[in-house]
C-alpha positions in Angstrom: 89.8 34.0 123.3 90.2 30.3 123.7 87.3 28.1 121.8 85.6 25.9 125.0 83.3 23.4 124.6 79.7 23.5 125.9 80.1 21.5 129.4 82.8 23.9 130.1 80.9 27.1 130.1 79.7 27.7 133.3 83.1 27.5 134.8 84.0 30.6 132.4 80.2 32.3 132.4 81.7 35.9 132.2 85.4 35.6 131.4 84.6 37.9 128.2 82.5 40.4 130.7 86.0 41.1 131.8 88.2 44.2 130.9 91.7 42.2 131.1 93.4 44.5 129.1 92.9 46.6 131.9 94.2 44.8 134.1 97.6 44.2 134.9 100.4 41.3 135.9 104.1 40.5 136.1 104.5 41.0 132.4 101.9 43.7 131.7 98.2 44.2 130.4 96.5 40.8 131.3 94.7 40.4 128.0 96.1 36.8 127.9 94.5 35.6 131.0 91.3 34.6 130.0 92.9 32.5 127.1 95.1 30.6 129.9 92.0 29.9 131.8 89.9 28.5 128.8 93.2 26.1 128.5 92.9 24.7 131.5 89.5 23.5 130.6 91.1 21.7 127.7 90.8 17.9 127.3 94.7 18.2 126.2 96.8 17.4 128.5 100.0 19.4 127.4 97.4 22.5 126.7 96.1 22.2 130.8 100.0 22.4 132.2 101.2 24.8 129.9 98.3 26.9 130.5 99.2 26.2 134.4 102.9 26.9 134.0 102.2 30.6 132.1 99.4 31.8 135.0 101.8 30.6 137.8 104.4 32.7 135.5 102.4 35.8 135.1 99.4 37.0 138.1 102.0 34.5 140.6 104.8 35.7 139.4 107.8 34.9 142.4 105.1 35.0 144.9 103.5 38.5 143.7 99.7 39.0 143.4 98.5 41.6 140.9 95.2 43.6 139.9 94.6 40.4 137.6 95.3 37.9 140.0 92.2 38.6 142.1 89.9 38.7 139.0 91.1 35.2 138.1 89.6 33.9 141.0 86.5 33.2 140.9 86.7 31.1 137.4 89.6 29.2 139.3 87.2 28.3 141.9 84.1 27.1 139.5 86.8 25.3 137.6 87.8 23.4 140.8 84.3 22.8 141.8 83.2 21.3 138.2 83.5 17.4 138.4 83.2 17.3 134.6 86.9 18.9 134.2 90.5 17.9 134.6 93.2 18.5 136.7 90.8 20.4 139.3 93.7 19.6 142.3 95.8 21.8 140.2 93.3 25.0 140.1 92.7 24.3 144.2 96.8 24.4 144.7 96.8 27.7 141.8 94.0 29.2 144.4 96.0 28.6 147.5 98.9 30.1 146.3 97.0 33.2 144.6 95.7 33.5 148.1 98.8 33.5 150.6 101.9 33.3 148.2 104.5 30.7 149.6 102.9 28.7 152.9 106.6 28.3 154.0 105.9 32.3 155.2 103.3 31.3 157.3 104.1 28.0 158.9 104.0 27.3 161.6 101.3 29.5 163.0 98.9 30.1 159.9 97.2 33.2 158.8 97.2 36.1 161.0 94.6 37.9 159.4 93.8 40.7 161.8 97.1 41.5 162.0 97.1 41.4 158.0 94.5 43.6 157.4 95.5 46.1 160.0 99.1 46.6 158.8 97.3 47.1 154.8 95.1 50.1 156.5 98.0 51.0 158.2 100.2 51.8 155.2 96.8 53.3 153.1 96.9 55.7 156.0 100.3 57.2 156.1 101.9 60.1 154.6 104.1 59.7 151.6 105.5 63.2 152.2 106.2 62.1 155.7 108.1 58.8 155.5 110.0 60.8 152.5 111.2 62.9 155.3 112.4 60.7 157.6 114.0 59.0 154.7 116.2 62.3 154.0 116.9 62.3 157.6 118.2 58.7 157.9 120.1 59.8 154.7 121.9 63.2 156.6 122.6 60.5 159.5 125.1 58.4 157.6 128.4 58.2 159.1 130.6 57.8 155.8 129.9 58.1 152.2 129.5 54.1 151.6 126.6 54.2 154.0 124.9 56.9 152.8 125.1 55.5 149.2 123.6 52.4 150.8 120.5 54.7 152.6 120.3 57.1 149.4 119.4 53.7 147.3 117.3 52.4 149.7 115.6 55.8 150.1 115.1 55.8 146.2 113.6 52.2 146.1 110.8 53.4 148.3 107.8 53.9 146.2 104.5 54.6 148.3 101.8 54.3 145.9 103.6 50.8 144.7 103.5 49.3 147.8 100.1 49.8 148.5 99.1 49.0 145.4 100.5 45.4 146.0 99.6 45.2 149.3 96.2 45.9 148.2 96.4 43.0 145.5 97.9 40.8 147.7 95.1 40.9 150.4 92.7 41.0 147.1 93.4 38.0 145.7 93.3 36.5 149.6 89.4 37.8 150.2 88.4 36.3 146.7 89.6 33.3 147.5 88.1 33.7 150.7 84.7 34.2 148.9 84.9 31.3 147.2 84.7 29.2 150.1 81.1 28.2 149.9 82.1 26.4 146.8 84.9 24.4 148.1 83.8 22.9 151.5 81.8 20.2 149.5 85.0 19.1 147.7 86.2 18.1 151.6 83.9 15.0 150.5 85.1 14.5 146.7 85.8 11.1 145.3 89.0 12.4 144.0 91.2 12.1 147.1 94.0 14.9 145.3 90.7 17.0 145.1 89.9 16.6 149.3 93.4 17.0 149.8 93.6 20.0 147.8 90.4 21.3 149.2 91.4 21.0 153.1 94.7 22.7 152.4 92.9 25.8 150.5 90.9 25.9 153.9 93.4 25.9 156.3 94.9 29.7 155.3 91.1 31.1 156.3 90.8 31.5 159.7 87.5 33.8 159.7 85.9 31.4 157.7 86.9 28.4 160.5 83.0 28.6 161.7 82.2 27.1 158.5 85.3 25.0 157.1 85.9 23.4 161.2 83.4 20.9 161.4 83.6 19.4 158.3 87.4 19.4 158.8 87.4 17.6 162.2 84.6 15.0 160.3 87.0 14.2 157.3 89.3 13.2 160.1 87.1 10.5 161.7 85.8 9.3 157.4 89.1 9.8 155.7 91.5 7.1 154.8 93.8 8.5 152.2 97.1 9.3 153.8 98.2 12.4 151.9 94.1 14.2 152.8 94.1 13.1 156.2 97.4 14.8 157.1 96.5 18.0 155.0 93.0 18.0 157.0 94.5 17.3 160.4 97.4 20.1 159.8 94.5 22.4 158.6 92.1 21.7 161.7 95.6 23.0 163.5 96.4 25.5 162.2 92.9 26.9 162.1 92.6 26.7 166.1 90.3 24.0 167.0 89.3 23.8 170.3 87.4 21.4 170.9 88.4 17.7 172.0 91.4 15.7 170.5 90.0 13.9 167.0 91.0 10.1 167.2 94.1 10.2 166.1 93.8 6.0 165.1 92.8 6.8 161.8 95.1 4.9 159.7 98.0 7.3 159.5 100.1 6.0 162.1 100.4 2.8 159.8 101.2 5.0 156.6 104.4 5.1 154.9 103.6 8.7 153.9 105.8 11.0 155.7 103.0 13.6 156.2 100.9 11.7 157.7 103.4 10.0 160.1 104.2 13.3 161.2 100.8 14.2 161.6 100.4 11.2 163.8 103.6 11.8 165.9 102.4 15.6 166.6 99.4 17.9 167.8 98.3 20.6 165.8 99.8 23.5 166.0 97.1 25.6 168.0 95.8 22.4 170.3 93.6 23.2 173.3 95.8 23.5 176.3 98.5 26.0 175.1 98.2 29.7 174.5 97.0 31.0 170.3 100.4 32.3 169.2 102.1 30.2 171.8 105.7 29.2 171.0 105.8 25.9 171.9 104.0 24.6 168.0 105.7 21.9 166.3 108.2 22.5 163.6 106.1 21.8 160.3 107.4 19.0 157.7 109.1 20.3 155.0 106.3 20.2 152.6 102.8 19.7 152.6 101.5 15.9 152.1 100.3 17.0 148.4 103.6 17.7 146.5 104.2 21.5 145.8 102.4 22.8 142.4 104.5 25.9 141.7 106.9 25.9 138.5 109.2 27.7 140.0 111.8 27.9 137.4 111.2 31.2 136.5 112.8 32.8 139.5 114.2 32.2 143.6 112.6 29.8 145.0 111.9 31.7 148.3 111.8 35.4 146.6 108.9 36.3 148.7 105.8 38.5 147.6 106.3 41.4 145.3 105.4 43.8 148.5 107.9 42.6 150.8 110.5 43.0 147.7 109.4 46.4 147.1 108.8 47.9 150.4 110.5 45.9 153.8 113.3 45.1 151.8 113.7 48.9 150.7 112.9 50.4 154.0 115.6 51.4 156.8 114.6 51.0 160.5 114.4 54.7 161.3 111.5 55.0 158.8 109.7 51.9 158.6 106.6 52.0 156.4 106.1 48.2 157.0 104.5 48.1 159.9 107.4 49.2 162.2 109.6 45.3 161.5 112.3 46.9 159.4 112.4 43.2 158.3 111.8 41.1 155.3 108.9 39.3 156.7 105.4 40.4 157.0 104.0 41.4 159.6 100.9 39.5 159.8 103.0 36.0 159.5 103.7 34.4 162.8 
């Protein structure tokens, strides 16, 4: 493993407690995780975004989660929570991503979490035998030989115990993120603005959390004055559902050159009291959020989606639709 200095080690206090070879990501047994995470404790610079690049490569690999990716967590989050070590933006974008995979999926409405975890307990609960059925049957339907080429491949693709086991790493990695939460509301009130910026977007993907992360939201938006965490606060109080009274919106980001934060000043949230939750009438997002996106994404699409919808909505006809009955690409709990 990775030397580490002294002030370092309570960020990593059980990283060799962990059976990584046991666990898995993109490229295999995950022995080489806890290595990666000691480098982003580094004091070299190089060492911290290589280290970055390689765990981006490997338990985020195109947007998939794996049965490392959850285990990460938690050193991710004491890592971002340390004010002694570097680059701790960088672990709070890592930790967003770990938790929802691309935001672009769930913009502009946010997490739908019950929605989420019902369409996980859903697939846990169906038949394999069943769905392999109606597969043959979609496959005896074909009208010509091309399309039943097409449904035999599609039919082959399926692989049950696959999907659910990335479904079940995907919302994983989401609820230990989610348990880390404690640990990042007090960086809402860092002295590194990237750090408050980073913190408000983590919180803005956890809606049954929103008790906690709301008010001190909706305060940062009255005490904050740096353009790029004042947009990623006010987006997150959005998309989180407040509904209480409009914040004042004169908080300096109607006078910013930051195109976030204009846009955050032009529009309302996307859930603002008055209009329906799920309504259609929210805002188109901007492009990106205020903090400029983390993922190297050389290493494959840049909208590839998670390793789940790949494997299973993308495999699966309409006639038998494993994925929650959309027969689409996108998930089911995104709005």
């Amino acid at each position: 493993m990775t030397e580490i200095n002294a002030p370092v080690t309570a960020a990593l206090s059980g990283l060799d407690t962990v059976d990584w070879s046991a666990l898995t990501h993109a490229y295999g047994p995950a022995d080489d995780v806890p290595g990666l995470l000691g480098a982003l404790c580094s004091p070299d610079e190089e060492r911290r975004r290589n280290a970055l690049y390689e765990l981006y490569g490997n338990i985020f690999h195109q947007g998939s989660r794996y049965p490392a990716t959850a285990a990460a967590v938690p050193f991710l989050v004491r890592m971002a929570a340390d004010p002694q070590l570097p680059d701790r933006a960088g672990c709070l974008q890592l930790l967003a991503a770990l938790a929802i995979g691309y935001d672009e999926a769930h913009l502009p409405g946010g997490i739908a979490i019950t929605e989420w975890r019902s369409a996980v307990e859903e697939v846990r609960a169906q038949d394999p035998e069943a769905i392999r059925a109606e597969y043959d049957a979609w496959v005896e339907a074909a009208s010509d030989d091309k399309e039943r080429r097409m449904r035999e491949f599609r039919r082959d693709m399926y692989d049950h115990d696959r999907q659910l086991e990335a479904l079940a790493a995907e919302l994983g990695a989401y609820d230990a993120v989610r348990a880390g939460i404690p640990a990042l509301l007090p960086l809402l009130g860092d002295t590194d603005a990237a750090v408050r910026t980073g913190a408000a977007y983590v919180l803005a993907w956890f809606p049954e959390a929103a008790g906690e992360s709301l008010p001190r939201l909706l305060a940062r938006l009255d005490e904050e004055r740096e353009p790029a965490a004042l947009a990623t606060a006010l987006v997150a109080v959005g998309l989180l559902g407040d509904d209480g009274p409009a914040p004042n919106w004169r908080c300096g980001c109607g006078r910013s050159s930051s195109q976030g934060s204009r846009w955050c000043a032009g529009r309302r949230p996307p859930r603002w009291p008055g209009s329906a939750a799920g309504a259609s009438s929210r805002p188109s997002p901007p492009t990106c959020w205020p903090h400029s996106c983390p993922a190297p994404r050389s290493r494959g699409p840049t909208r590839a989606g998670s390793r789940s919808t790949r494997a299973t909505c993308a495999a699966t006809p309409p006639p038998p639709s494993p994925c929650s009955g959309t027969g689409t690409r996108e998930r089911p709990w995104t709005r």
